[in-house]
DSSP file (Angstrom, degrees, kcal/mol; ACC not computed):
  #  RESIDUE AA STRUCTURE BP1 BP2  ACC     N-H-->O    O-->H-N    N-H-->O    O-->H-N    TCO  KAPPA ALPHA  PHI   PSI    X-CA   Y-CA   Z-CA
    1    1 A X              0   0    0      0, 0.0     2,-0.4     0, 0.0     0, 0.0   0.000 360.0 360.0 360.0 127.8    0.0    0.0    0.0
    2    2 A X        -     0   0    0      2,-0.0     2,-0.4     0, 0.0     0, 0.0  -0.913 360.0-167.0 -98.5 130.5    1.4    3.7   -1.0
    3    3 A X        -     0   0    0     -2,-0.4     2,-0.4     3,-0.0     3,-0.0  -0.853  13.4-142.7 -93.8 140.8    0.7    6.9    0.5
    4    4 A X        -     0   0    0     -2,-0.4     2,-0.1     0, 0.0    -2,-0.0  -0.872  34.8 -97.7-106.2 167.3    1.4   10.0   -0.7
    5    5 A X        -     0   0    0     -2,-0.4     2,-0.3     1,-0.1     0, 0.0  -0.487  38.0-124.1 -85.2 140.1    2.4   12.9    1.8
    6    6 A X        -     0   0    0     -2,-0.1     2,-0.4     1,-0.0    -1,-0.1  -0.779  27.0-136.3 -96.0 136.9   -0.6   15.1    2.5
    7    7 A X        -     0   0    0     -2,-0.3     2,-0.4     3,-0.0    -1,-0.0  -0.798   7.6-136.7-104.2 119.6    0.3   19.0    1.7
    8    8 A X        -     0   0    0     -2,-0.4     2,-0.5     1,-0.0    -3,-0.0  -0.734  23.6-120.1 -91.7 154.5   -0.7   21.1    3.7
    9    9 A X        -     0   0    0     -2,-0.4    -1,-0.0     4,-0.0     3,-0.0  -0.412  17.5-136.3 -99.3 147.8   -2.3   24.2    1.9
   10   10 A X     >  -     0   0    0     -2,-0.5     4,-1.5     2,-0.1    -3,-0.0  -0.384  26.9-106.8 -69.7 173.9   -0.9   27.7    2.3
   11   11 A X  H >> S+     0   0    0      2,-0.3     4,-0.6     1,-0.2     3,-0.5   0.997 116.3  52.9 -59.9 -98.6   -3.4   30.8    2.9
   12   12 A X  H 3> S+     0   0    0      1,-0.2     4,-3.2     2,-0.2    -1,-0.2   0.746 106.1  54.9 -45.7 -34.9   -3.2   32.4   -0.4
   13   13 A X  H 3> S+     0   0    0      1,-0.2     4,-1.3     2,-0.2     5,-0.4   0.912 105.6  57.1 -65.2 -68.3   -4.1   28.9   -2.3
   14   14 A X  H <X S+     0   0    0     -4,-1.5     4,-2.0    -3,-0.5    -2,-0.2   0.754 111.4  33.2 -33.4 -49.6   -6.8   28.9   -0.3
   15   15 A X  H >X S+     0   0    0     -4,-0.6     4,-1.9     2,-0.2     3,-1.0   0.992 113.1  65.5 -53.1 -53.4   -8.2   32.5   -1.5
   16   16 A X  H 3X S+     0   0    0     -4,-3.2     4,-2.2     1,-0.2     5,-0.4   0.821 113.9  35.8 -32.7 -53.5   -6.6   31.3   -5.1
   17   17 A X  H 3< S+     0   0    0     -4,-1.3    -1,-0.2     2,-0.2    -2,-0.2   0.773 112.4  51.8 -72.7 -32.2   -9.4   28.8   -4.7
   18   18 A X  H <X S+     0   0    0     -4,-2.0     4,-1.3    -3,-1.0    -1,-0.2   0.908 113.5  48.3 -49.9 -66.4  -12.1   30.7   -3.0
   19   19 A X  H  X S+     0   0    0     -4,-1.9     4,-3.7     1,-0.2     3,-0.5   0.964 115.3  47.4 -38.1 -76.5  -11.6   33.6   -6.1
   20   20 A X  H  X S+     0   0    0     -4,-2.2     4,-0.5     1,-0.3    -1,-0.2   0.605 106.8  53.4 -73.5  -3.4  -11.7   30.7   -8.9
   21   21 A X  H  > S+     0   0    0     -5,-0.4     4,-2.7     2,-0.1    -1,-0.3   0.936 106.4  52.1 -84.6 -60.6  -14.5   29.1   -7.6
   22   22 A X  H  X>S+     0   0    0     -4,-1.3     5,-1.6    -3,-0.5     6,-1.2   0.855 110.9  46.9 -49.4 -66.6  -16.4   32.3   -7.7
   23   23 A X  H ><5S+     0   0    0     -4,-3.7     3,-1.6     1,-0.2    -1,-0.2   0.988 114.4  49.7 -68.5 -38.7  -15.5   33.2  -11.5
   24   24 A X  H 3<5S+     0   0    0     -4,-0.5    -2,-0.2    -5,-0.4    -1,-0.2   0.957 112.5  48.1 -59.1 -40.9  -16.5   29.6  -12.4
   25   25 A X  H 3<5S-     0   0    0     -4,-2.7    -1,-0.3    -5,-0.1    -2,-0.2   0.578 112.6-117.9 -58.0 -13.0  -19.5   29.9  -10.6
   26   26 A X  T <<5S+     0   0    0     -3,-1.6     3,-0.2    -4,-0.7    -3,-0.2   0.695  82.9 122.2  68.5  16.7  -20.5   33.1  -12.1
   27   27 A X  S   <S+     0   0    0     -5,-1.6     2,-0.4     1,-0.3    -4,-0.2   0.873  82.1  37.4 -52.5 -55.4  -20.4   34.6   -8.8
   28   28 A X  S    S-     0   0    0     -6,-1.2    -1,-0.3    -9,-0.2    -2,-0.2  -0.981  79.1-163.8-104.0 110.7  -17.8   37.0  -10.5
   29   29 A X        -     0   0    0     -2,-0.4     2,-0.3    -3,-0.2    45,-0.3  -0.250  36.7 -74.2 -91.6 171.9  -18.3   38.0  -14.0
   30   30 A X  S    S+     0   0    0      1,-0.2    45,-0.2    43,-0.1     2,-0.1  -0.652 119.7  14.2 -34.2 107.9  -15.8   39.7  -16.5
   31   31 A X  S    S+     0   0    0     43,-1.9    -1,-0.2    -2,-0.3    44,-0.1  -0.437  84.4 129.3  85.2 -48.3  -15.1   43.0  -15.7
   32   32 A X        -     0   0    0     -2,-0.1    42,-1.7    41,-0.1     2,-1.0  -0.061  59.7-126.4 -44.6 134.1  -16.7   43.2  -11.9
   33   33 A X  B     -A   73   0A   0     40,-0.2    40,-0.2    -3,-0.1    -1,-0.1  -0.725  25.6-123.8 -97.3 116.7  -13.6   44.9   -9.6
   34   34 A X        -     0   0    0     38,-2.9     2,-0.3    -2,-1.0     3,-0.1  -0.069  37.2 -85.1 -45.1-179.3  -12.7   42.6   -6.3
   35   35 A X        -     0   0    0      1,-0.2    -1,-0.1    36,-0.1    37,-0.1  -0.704  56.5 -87.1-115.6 133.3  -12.9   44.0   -3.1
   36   36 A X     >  -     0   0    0     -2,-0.3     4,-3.2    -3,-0.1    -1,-0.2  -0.287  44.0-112.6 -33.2 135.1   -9.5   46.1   -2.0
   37   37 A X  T >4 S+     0   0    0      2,-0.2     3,-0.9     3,-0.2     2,-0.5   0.044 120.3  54.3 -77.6-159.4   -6.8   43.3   -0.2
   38   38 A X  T >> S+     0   0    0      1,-0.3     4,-3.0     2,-0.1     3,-1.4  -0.556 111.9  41.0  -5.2 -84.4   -7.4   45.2    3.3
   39   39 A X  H 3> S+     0   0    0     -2,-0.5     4,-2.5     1,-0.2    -1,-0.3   0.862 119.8  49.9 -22.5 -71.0  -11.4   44.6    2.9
   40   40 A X  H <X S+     0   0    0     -4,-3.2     4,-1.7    -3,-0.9     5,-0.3   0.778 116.0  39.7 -47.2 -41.4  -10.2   41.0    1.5
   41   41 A X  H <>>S+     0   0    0     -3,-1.4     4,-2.0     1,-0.2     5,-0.8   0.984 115.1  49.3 -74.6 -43.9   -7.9   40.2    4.5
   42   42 A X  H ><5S+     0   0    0     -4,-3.0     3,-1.1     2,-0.2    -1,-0.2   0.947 112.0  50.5 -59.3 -39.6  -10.2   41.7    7.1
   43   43 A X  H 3<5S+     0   0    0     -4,-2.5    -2,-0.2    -5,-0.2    -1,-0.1   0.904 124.3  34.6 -27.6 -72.3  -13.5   39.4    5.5
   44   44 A X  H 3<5S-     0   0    0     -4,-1.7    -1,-0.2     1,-0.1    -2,-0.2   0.493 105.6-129.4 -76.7 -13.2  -11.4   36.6    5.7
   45   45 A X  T <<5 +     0   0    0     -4,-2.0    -3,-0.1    -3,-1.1     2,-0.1   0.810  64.9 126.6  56.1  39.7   -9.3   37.1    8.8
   46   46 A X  S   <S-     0   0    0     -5,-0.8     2,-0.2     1,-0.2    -1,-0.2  -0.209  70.2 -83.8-113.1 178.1   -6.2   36.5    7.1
   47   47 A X     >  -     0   0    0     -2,-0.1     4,-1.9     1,-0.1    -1,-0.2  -0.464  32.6-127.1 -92.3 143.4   -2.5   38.9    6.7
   48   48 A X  H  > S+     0   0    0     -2,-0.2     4,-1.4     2,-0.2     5,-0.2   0.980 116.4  75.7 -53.6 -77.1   -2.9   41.5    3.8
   49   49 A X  H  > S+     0   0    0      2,-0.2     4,-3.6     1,-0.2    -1,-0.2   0.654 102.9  36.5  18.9 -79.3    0.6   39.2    3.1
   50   50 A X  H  > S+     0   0    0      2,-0.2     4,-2.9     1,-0.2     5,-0.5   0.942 116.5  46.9 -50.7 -62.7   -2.0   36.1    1.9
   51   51 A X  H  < S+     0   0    0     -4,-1.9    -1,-0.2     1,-0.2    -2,-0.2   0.900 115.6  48.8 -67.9 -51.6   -4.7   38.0    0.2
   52   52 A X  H >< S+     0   0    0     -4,-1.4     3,-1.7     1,-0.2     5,-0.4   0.952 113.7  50.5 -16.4 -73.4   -1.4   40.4   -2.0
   53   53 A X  H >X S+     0   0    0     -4,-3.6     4,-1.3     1,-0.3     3,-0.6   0.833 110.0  46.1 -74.6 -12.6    0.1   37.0   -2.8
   54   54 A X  H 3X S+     0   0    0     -4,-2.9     4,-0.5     1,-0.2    -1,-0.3   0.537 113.3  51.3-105.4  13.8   -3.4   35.2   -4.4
   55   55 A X  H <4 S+     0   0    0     -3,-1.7    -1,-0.2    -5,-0.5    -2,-0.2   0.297 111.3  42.0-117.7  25.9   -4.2   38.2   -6.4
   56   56 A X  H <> S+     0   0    0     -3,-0.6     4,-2.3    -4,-0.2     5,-0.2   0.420 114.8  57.2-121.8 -25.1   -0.8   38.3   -7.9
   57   57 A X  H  X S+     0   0    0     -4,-1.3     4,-0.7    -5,-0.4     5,-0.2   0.956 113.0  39.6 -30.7 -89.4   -1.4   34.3   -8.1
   58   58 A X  H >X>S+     0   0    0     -4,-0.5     4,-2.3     1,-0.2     3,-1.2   0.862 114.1  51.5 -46.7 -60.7   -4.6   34.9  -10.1
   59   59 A X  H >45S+     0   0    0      1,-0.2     3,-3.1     4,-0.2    -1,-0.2   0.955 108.9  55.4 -58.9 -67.7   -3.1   37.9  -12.3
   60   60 A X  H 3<5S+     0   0    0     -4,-2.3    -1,-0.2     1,-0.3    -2,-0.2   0.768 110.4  42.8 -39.6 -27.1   -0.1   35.5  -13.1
   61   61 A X  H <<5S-     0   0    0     -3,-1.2    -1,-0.3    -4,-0.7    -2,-0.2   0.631 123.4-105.3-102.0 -10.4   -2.4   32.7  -14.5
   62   62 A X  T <<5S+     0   0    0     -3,-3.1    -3,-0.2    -4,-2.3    16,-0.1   0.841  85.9 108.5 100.9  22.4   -4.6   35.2  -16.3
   63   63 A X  S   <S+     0   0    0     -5,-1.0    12,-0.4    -4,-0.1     2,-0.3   0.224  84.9  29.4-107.3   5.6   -8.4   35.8  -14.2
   64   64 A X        -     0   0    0     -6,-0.4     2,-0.3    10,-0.3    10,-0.2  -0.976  62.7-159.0-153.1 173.5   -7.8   39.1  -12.9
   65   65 A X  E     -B   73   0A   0      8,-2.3     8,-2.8    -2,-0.3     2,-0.7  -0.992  16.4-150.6-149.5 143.2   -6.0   41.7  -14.1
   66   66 A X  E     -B   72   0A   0     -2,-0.3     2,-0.5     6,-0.2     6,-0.2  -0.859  10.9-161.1-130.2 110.6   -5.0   44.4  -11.0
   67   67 A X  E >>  -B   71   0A   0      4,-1.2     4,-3.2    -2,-0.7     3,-0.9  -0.792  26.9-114.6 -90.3 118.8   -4.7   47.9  -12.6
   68   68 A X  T 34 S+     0   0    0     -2,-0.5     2,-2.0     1,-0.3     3,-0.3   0.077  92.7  15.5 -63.9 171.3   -2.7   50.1  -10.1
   69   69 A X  T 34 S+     0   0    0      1,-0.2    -1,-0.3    -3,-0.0     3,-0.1  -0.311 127.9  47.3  49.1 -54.1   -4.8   53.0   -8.7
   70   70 A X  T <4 S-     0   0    0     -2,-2.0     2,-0.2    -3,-0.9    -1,-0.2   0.858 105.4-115.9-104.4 -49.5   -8.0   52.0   -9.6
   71   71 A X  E  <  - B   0  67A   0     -4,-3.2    -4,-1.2    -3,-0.3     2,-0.5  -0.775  31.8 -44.0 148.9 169.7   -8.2   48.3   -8.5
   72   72 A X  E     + B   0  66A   0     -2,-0.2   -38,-2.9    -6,-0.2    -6,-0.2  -0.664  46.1 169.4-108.6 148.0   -8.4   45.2   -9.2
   73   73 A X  E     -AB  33  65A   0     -8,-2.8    -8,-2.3    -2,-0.5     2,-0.3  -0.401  35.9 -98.3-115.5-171.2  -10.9   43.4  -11.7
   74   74 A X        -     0   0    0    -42,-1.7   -43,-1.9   -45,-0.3     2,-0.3  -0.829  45.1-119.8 -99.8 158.0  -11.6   39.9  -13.4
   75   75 A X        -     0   0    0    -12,-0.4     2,-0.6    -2,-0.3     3,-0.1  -0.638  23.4 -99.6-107.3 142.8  -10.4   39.6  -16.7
   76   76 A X    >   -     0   0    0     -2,-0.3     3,-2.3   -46,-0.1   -12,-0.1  -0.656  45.6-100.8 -68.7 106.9  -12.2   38.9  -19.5
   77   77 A X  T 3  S+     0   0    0     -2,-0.6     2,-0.2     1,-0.3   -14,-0.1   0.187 108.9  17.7  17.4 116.7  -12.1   34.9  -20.8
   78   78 A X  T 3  S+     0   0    0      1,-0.3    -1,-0.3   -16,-0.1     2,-0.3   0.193  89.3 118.4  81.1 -18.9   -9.5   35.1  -23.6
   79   79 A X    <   -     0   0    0     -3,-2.3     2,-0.3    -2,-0.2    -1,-0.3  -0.735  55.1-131.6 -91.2 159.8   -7.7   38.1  -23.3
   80   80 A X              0   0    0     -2,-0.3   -18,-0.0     1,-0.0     0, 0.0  -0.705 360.0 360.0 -91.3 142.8   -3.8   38.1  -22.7
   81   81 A X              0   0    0     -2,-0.3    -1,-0.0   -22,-0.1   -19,-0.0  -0.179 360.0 360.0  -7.3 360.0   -2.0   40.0  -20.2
């Protein structure tokens, strides 16, 4: 019998999943702007730290796109970066 070693998951996958869940769901549409990372940490009761590193997560894989000053949104299905 084989195991494999159970990973534990960091904070920011956890948002990462939370976030993607949400656009699959249609929770979050194309265009719609997230909530500032303060707001997000305090919701969640997480470090600023977490909620920074899963929205730079998400912009690196191409669902959000986080335009400085104004904020960050979800990205429209098909456009590039």
């Amino acid at each position: 019998m084989k195991f494999k070693p159970i990973k534990a998951k960091k904070i920011y996958e956890e948002i990462v999943e939370q976030i993607k869940g949400m656009i699959t769901s249609g929770e979050l549409n194309a265009g719609d702007k997230l909530v500032p990372e303060r707001e997000l940490a305090e919701r969640l009761q997480v470090g600023r730290s977490a909620v920074r590193e899963a929205y730079r997560a998400l912009e690196a894989i191409g669902l959000i796109e986080i335009r400085p000053g104004e904020g960050t949104f979800v990205r429209e299905m098909g456009t590039k970066p």
